[in-house]
C-alpha positions in Angstrom: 60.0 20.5 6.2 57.7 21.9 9.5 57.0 25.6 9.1 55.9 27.6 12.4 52.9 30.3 11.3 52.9 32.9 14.8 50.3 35.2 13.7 50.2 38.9 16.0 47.6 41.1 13.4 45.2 41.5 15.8 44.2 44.8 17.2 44.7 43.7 20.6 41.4 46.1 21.7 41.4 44.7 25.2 45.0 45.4 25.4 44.9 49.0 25.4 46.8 51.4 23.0 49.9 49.3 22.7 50.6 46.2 20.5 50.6 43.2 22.9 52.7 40.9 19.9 55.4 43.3 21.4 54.5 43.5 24.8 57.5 43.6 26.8 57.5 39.4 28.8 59.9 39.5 31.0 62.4 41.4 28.9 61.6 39.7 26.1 59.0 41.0 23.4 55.6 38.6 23.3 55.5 37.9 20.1 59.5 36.1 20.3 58.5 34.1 23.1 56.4 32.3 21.1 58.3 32.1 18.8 61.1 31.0 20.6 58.9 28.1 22.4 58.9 26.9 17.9 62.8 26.9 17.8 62.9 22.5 17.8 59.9 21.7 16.2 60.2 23.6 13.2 62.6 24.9 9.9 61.5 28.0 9.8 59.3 30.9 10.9 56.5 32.9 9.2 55.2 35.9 11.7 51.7 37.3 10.1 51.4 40.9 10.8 49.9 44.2 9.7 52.1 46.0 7.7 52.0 49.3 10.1 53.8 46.3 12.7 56.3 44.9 10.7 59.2 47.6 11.4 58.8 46.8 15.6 58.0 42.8 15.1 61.6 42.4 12.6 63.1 44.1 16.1 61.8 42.0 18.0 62.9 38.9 15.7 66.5 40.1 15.2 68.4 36.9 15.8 66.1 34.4 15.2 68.1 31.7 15.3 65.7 30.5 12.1 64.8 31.8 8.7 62.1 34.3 9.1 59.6 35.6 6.8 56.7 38.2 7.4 53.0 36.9 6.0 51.4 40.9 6.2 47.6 41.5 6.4 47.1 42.9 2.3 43.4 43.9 3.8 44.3 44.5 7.8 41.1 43.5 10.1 39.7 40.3 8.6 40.1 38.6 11.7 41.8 35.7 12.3 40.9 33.5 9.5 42.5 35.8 7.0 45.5 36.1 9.2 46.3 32.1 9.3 45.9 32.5 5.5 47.9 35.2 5.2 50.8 33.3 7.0 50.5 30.4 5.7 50.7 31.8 2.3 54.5 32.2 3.3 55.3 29.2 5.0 57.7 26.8 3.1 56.9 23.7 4.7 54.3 20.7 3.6 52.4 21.0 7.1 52.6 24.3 9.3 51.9 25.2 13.1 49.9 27.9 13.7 50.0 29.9 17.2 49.0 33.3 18.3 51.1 35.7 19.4 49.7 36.0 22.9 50.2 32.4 23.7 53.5 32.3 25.3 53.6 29.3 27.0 53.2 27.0 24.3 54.6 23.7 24.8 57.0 22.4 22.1 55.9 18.7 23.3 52.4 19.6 22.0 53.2 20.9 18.8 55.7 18.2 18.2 52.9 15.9 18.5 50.2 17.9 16.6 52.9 17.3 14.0 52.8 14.2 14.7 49.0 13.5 14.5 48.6 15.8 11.2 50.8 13.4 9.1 48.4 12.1 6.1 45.8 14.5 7.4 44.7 18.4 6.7 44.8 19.3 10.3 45.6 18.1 14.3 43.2 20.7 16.3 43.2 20.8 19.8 39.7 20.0 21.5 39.5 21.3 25.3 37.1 19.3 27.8 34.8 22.5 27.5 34.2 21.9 23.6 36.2 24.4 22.9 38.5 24.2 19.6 42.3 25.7 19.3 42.4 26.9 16.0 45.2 29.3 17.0 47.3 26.0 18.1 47.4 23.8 16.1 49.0 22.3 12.6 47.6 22.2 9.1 48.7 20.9 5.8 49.6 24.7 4.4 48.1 24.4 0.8 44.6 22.6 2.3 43.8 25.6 5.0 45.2 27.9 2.7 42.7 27.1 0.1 39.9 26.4 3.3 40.3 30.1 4.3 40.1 31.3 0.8 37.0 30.0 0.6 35.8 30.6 4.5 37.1 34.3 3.7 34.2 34.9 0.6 32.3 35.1 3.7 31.5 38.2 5.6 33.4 37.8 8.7 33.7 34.3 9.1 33.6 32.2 12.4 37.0 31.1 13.2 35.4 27.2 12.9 34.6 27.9 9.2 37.9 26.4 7.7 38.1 23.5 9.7 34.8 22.9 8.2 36.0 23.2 4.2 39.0 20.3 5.5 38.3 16.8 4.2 40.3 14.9 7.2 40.6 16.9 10.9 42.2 14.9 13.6 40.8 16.1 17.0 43.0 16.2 19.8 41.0 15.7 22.8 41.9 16.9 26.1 42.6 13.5 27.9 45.7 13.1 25.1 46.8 16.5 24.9 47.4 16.0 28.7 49.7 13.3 27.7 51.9 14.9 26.3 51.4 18.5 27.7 49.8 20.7 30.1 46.8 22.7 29.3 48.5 25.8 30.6 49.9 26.1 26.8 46.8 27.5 25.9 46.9 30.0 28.2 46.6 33.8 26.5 47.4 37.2 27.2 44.3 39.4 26.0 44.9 42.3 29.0 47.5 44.1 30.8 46.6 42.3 34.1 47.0 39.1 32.1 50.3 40.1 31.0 51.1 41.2 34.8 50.6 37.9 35.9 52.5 35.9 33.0 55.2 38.2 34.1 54.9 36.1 37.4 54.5 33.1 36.0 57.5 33.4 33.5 60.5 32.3 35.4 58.8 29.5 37.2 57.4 28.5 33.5 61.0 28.4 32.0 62.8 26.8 35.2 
């Protein structure tokens, strides 16, 4: 079984006042488009949320056409490390993928083949040509990064790199083969209003 971990406890600070996960995407709430981008590569759904977010993000999930569970924050603002734990910790499934919320063009072809390039391993992370990793997309085995975080998280603050460090065996997905599969516009995020304005354009040319 493939679990899909979206995880929307962030504060979303350069947002504004307003939760992004359910910033309204062209008509649709954020935080479903990605998880409606999960619907054929995965069994189930795990949304990891603060509790104070739950009530509007099991709105915005009414429907699901898969089982959904709610991973909550027990200590909100731990930063993302605590909330892959804290989602994983629900997820069912022997390997999980992991996306943020406010990456709503995620391409199921790519996680497909994360799932793919995990099997026998602890993780598939994404590697961009700039040397920068994508923790928040990408698939772990959910007991190993479980157990990674928990011991990243006896840290002050951890750097979001710190788990991947505690794995025994990462497959690295470098640019070159993600762009095999996938473009790298799955990665793109929504971190402002103007962001989201311009998803907004980008949305019906994205799904057509």
């Amino acid at each position: 079984m493939r679990s899909g971990v979206v995880v929307a406890g962030g504060r979303s600070t350069r947002f504004g006042a307003s939760d992004k996960a359910v910033a309204d995407l062209a008509g649709t709430p954020m935080v479903r488009r990605v998880a409606d981008r999960l619907v054929e590569t995965v069994a189930e759904c795990v949304v990891n949320c603060r509790p104070d977010q739950t009530p509007a993000i099991r709105e915005a999930m009414a429907g699901y056409p898969l089982p959904v569970r709610y991973g909550e924050d027990d200590v909100p603002d731990r930063g993302p490390v605590a909330g892959i734990r804290n989602g994983l910790r629900e997820a069912r499934g022997e390997y999980a993928a992991v996306v943020a919320c406010d990456m709503p063009f995620v391409e199921p072809a790519l996680i497909e083949s994360l799932f793919d390039r995990a099997e026998d391993a602890d993780a598939a992370v994404p590697r961009l040509a700039s040397g920068w990793f994508q923790t928040t997309q990408a698939v772990y085995r959910t007991e190993a990064m479980v157990a990674a975080c928990d011991v990243a998280l006896e840290a002050e603050n951890p750097r979001i790199l710190r788990p991947i460090d505690e794995l025994d065996d990462v497959v690295v997905i470098e640019e070159d083969e993600i762009e095999s599969v996938a473009s790298t516009r799955s990665f793109e995020n929504v971190n402002t209003r103007e962001e989201l304005a311009a998803a907004q354009e980008q949305f019906s040319d994205f799904e057509g």
